[in-house]
C-alpha positions, 0 to 999 in steps of 0.5 A, a space after each residue: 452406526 446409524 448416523 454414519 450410515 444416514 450420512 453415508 446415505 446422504 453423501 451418496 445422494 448429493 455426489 450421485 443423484 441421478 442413480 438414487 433418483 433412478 433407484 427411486 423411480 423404479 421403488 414407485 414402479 415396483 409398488 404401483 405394479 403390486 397394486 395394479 395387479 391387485 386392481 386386475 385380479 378384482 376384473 378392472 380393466 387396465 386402464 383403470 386398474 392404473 388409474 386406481 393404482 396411482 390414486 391409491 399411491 397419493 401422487 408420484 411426484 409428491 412423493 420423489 419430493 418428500 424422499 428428496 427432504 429425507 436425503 437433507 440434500 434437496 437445498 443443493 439440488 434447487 442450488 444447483 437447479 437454479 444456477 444451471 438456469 441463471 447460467 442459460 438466463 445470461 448466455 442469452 444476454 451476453 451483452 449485459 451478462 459482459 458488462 456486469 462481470 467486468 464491472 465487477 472484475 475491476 472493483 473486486 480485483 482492486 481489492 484483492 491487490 489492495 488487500 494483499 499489500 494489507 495483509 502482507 504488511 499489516 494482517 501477516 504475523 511476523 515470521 519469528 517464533 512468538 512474534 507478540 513477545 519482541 518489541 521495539 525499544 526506542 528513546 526520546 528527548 523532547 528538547 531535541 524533538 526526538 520521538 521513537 529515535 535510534 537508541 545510544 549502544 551503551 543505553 542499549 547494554 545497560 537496559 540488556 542487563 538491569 530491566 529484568 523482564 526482558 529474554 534479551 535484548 539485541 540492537 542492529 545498526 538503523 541504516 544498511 550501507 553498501 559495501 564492496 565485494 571482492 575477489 570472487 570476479 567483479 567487484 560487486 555490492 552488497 547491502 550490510 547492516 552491523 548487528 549484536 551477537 546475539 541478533 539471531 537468538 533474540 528473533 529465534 532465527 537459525 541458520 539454514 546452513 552453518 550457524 548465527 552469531 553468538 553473543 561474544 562476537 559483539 565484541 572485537 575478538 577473534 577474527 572477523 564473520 559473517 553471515 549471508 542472505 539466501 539470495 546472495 548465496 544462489 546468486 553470488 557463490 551458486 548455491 556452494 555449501 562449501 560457503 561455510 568456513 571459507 573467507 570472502 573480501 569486504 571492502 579488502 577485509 578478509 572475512 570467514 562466512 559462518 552461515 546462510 540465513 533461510 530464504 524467508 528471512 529479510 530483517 531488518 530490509 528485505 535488501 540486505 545481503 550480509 550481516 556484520 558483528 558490531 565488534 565493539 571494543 571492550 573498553 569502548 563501553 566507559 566513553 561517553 561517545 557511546 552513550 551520545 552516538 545514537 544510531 542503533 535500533 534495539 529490539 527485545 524479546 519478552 519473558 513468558 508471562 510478562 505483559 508489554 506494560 509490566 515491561 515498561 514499567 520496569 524500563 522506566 525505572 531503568 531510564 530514570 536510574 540512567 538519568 541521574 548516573 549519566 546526566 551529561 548524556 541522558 538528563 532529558 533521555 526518555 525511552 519507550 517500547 512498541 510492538 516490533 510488529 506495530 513499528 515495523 507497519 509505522 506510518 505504512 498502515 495510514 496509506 495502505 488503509 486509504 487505499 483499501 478504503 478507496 478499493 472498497 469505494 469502488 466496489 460498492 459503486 460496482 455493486 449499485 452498477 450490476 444492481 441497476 443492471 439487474 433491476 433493468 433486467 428483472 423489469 424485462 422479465 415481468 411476464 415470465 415473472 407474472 406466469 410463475 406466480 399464476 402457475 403457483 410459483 411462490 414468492 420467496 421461491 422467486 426471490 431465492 432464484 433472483 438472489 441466485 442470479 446475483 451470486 453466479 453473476 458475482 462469481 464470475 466476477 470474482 473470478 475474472 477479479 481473482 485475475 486482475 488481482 493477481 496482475 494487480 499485486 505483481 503491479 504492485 509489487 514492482 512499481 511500490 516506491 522505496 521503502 513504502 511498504 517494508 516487504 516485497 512479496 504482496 503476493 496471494 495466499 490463503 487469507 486473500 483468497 478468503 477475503 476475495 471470496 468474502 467480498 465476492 458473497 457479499 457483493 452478490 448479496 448487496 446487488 441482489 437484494 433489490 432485483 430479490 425483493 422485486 421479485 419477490 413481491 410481485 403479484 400474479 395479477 398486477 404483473 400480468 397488468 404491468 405485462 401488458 401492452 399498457 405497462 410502465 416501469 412502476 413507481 417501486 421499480 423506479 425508486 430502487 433504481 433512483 436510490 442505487 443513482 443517488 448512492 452511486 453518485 454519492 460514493 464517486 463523489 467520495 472518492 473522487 474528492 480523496 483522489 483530488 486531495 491528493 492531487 491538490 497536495 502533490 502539486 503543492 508539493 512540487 511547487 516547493 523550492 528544493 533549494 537548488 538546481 536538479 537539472 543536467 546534474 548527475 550524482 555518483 556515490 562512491 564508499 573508499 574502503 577505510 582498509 586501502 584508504 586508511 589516513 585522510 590524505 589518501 582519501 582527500 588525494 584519491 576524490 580530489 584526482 576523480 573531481 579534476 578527471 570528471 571536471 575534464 570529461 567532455 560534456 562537463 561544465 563543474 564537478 563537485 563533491 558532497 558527503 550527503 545528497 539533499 533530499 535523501 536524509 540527514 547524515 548525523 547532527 549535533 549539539 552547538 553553541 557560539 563563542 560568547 554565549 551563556 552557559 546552557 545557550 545552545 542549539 539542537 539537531 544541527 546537520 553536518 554535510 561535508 562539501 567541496 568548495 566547487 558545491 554551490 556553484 554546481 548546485 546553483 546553491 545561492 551565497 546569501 552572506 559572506 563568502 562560499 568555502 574556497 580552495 584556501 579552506 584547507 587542511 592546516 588552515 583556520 577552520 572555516 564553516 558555511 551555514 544555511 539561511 534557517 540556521 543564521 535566522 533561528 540562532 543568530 537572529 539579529 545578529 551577523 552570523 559572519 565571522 562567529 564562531 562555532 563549536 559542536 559542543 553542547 558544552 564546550 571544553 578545552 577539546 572543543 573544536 571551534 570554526 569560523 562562520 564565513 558565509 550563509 547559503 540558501 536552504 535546501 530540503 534533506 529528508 523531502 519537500 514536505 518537511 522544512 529544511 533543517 539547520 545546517 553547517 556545511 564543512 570543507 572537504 579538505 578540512 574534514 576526512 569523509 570515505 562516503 562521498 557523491 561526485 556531482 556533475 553538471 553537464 551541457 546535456 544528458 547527464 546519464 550518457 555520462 555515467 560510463 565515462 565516470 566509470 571508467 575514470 573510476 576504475 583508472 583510479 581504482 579498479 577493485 572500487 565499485 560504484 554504489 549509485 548512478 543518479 541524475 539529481 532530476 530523479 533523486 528530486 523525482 524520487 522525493 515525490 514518490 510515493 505521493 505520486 503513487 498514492 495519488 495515481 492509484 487512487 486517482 485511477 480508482 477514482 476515474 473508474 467509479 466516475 465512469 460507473 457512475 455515469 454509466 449508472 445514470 445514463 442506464 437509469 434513464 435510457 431505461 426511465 425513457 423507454 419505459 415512459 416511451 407511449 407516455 411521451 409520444 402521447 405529450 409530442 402527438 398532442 403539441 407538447 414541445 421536444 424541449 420540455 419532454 427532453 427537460 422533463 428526463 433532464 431534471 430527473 437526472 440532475 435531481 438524483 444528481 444533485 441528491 447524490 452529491 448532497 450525501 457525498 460532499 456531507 460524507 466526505 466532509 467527515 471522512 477525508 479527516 482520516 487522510 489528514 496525515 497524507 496531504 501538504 498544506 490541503 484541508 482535508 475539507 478543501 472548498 477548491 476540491 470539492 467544488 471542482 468534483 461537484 462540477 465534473 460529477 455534475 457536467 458528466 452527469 448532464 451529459 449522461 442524462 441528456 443522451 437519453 432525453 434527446 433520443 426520446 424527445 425525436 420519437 416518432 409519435 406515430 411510430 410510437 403510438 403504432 407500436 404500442 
């Protein structure tokens, strides 16, 4: 009872301390009237009866004192005490007070966006009950290069049944496709991806309404379901709970929706709209196709208790039983498991890191900027200073109020911070390329703000240890000396001030030379050929549902009229067809050999685009040999095959690939397919400039049945102003048929780049705020240094010395904490522009060129910086300066 009560009390006092306060002072005035009028009655008069009263008593204030340190509350009171006087100190110098909060607004804000993207993708747990159970399993095969690849679906079931320390084990398709709904007004697209069963049971995620899968709907029984996304059912079918039970049309097949995921749910995409059954045919599982087609992500959930490792190692086990019972399709297959919360970061955490490294950059050169701005400042104050100390001020109480100064400071910066930080993730948020960062929400919560707050403390802490120590060292005397008319800055002052330059100047040079790797590395990047033409081309993807478009002949028919009607449209010089754009990945590759070739000499990883004859003339893709594919390469025709330049030098080198032919056939058999190589094209790039095109066969269209297929046409003008003319042939044809994308090829290439093209500009603007601060920083050190040493040089001017030598004199001090920052920066960076390797293109992360080029920018905008100052002082009027002093 008696801690409660002394608790109480305490808690009274801190929340109302003018009423204890008042309650004491009237307990001292109760006190000393007793003893006043003991003082009468012994006939004092009353002057001196008070007088020997107080006396007596042992000092009113002393005693208000040592009440306040029985409350335990008096830390608070000179906290609060001595924020109320930084706020009155910086309200008189607004000028100062602005400069610093913004300073320090723009580093703290930098981080928390750039926090917020970290912690939603890379700190945030996944929103699945015991995330650290589920892994990502995946396969390798080091003679094809494969490395956390896209698993075989029976691998997948055979691992489900025999690897005993796995829950479950689900699979879902790698890539989501876009599917056409219709009847529910216009034909709209959704986003679907094909999942097991028992997807859901193995996240443990349930449906907010109706129900998931189950895991018998794996396979192909029973009549078709789906499952939709939250938005899609606010969006599409306006929130209905009748949803559930009632069949939709995809892609003119009649569906029953089953449930409505939760809003927060967004796996395997945030933009997937629909979950399908994979609907496997039983008998499928004894094919061999279904142990060679690898294109499903498997993911597992953990027994309780069982260790990752304990797992693998009986995955392995597994992996090496396959091999020997499949060695047709699994001889060099290897698998392997990762936390599904690591493989979801994959490579996102490298550019996420950098980013925050470079934020963090930015706000040490903020700190070392309010820092001098402090020091500038506390030099100010000297005399105010130098009478605390004489009145019998103590020094760490000086320090204690520096130290407080800082914090509001940094306070109000963290506020004005904590709002462009929030502008900052919106920012982020909507202009994060695709598929950069995997969710969309970057926005603030709890742990932002913990961390916002975090860097805010200790921000205000690292700016105002210098001004803290200052003041805290001072002494009564010789600050009243340093106060007098005769006063100079002082030596310690000064090399506070140098050092904070030098560290300013190092870091800017650090992260500047990041931001010019980046910029080196993306212009390499753009000087890369793509292999064809992206200008006044314009790419339209259409998807044919196989249930109206069921034989090839109605899909061939179909594409071949949209081709002519396009390649009349005015404005239109070719049109051509395509199954896969460049430079937006590999559909799917194979195994091949050549006729006449000994027996285990094949090829791996050979991509298979599907092209009308018209392709390489609208592309302006060159004929290097033979001839392109022509109208005669038709259905019932001799198979006929067109070859990029890297496969004909990897595989037919020294030979004439013309004329040989090919099948995609690791083995062949008496069902192998063979065609015709007739001509080799030039390379262009399928999964970005930054990686060498691949080997490539290029089939006709006529000869190969394809329902995904882009329209390109090349145009005399805008392609875009295209697009509604090409909807509208489209609709002519099929109206219940919806576009899925609309591109011209200039920002498909655009797109390519852009992420770097991100990188590079975050960083580069962070970049360019802390050079500006570093120069401000110089430029402050030495305004300060002239003003200070302003007697000293009209004295030099007055007695002959000439201007150019007192301006040489301010000059090459700057240019000496200059040349000392950018010593410690280009070593720094040195070692740790290592780390970015993983972002840059055919750039060392040592690359001499860039760091020559931002020594030379630090250098020239240091220069200017330093001369500002030293030409003012060196056109001081000595007279009026000698006067004045």
């Amino acid at each position: 009872m008696g801690a409660l009560k002394g608790m109480a009390v305490r808690l009274r006092a801190l929340l109302r301390p003018r009423a204890r306060d008042r309650e004491l002072d009237e307990e001292i005035r109760f006190h000393l009237d007793l003893e006043t009028e003991k003082y009468l009655r012994l006939g004092l008069t009353p002057a001196e009866a008070r007088r020997r009263a107080l006396v007596a008593f042992g000092g009113v204030e002393r005693t208000r004192e040592e009440h306040r340190d029985v409350r335990g509350v008096r830390w608070v009171e000179a906290l609060v005490a001595d924020s109320r006087y930084a706020a009155r100190t910086f309200l008189r110098t607004p000028a100062l007070t602005g400069a610093a909060v913004l300073t320090m607004a723009l580093g703290i804000g930098a981080n928390a966006a750039i926090f917020s993207a970290v912690n939603a993708v890379i700190l945030r747990p996944l929103p699945f009950p015991h995330p650290e159970r589920l892994v990502m399993l995946w396969e390798e095969n080091k003679e094809k290069g494969w490395y956390k690849n896209v698993v075989a679906p029976a691998n997948l079931l055979d691992w489900r049944e025999q690897v005993g320390a796995f829950q479950d084990v689900a699979g879902y398709a790698d890539d989501a496709s876009t599917v056409t709904l219709s009847g529910e007004g216009a034909p709209r697209l959704l986003r679907v991806t094909s999942v097991t069963g028992n997807f859901f049971s193995v996240l443990g995620t349930r449906a907010a309404l109706g129900r998931t899968f189950v895991d018998e709907e794996t396979w192909r029984a029973g009549a078709p379901v789906a499952v939709v996304s939250d938005r899609v059912w606010r969006d599409h079918f306006g929130s209905d709970p009748g949803l559930v039970g009632r069949t939709i049309r995809i892609e003119g097949t009649a569906m029953q929706v089953v449930g409505v995921l939760p809003p927060r749910f967004s796996f395997p995409a945030e933009d997937v709209d629909l979950w399908l059954p994979v609907r496997w045919a039983p008998e499928d599982r004894a094919e061999t196709w279904f142990r060679r087609a690898h294109w499903m992500r498997a993911v597992a959930r953990l027994k309780p208790g069982v260790s990752p490792a304990q797992a693998n190692a009986q995955l392995q086990q597994v992996v090496g039983r396959l091999k020997r019972q499949y060695p047709e399709t699994n001889r060099y297959m290897g698998a392997g498991l990762t936390s599904l919360h690591e493989f979801l970061v994959g490579d996102t955490r490298l550019p996420l890191l950098v980013l925050l490294s470079g934020a963090g950059l930015l706000l040490l050169i903020a700190c070392a900027n309010v820092g001098n701005l402090l020091m500038v400042r506390a030099t100010g104050r000297h005399r105010e200073v130098a009478l605390r100390l004489a009145l019998g001020a103590s020094r760490p109480r000086l320090a204690r109020q520096a130290l407080t100064e800082s914090l509001v400071l940094s306070l109000l910066g963290g506020a004005a911070g904590l709002g462009l930080g929030w502008w900052g993730t919106r920012a982020l948020g909507a202009l994060q390329p695709e598929g950069m960062l995997r969710v969309r929400d970057v926005g603030m919560d709890w742990s932002v703000l913990a961390y916002v707050l975090a860097i805010t403390t200790a921000s205000g802490l690292l700016f105002g240890i210098a001004p803290a120590l200052w003041s805290g060292g001072r002494n009564a005397a010789a600050a009243l000396r340093v106060g007098g008319r005769s006063g100079t800055e002082g030596r310690r002052t000064r090399r506070w001030s140098d050092a904070l330059i030098v560290g300013e100047v190092a870091l800017a040079f650090l992260l500047t030379a990041g931001a010019g790797l980046l910029v080196r590395s993306y212009q390499e990047l753009r000087r890369v050929d793509p292999g064809f033409d992206p200008d006044g081309v314009l790419a339209v993807s259409l998807v044919l549902p196989d249930t109206r478009y069921d034989s090839a002949a109605k899909v061939r028919a179909f594409y071949q009229t949209l081709r002519e009607r396009a390649a009349a449209l005015p404005g239109v010089s070719e049109a051509a067809l395509v199954s896969k754009l460049p430079l937006t990945g590999t559909a799917w590759t194979s195994d091949f050999t050549a006729a006449g070739r000994r027996p285990g000499e094949y090829g791996s990883e050979v991509a298979h685009r599907v092209v009308s004859p018209e392709y390489f003339r609208v592309m302006r893709v060159p004929v290097l040999r033979g001839r392109p594919l022509t109208a005669e390469d038709r259905a019932g025709a001799p198979q006929a095959v067109v070859i990029n330049d890297a496969l004909a030098r990897s595989f037919f080198r020294g030979q004439d690939p013309i004329g040989q032919r090919l099948t995609f056939d690791k083995v062949p058999d008496s069902t192998s397919e063979w065609w015709t190589v007739v001509g080799v094209v030039g390379s262009e790039h399928q999964s970005g400039l930054a990686s060498p095109p691949q080997i490539e066969a290029l089939f006709p269209f006529a000869q190969q049945r394809w329902d995904a297929m882009s329209l390109l046409l090349r145009t005399r003008g805008d392609p875009v102003a295209l697009a509604p003319a090409v909807r509208q042939a489209v609709a002519e044809l099929d109206p219940s048929l919806a576009i899925h994308a609309t591109r011209a090829m200039r920002a498909v290439l655009a797109d390519s780049l852009a992420r770097d093209r991100f990188l590079m500009m975050l960083l580069l603007a962070f970049a360019g705020v802390g050079l500006v601060l570093a120069v401000v920083g110089v430029y402050g050190v030495l305004a300060q240094l002239t003003r200070s040493r302003s007697r000293e040089m009209g004295i030099r001017i007055a007695l002959g010395a000439p201007t150019a030598r007192v301006r040489w004199q301010v000059v090459r001090h700057g240019l000496a904490l200059i040349l000392a920052g950018l010593g410690v920066g280009g070593v720094s960076a040195v070692l740790a522009t290592r780390a970015m390797r993983g972002l840059l293109f055919q750039v060392a992360p040592a690359d001499p060129a860039t760091f020559a080029t931002v020594a030379a920018v630090l250098a020239a905008t240091g220069l200017v910086a330093s001369w500002l100052p030293a030409a003012r002082a060196s056109r001081a009027d000595p007279a009026v300066v000698l006067r004045g002093d």
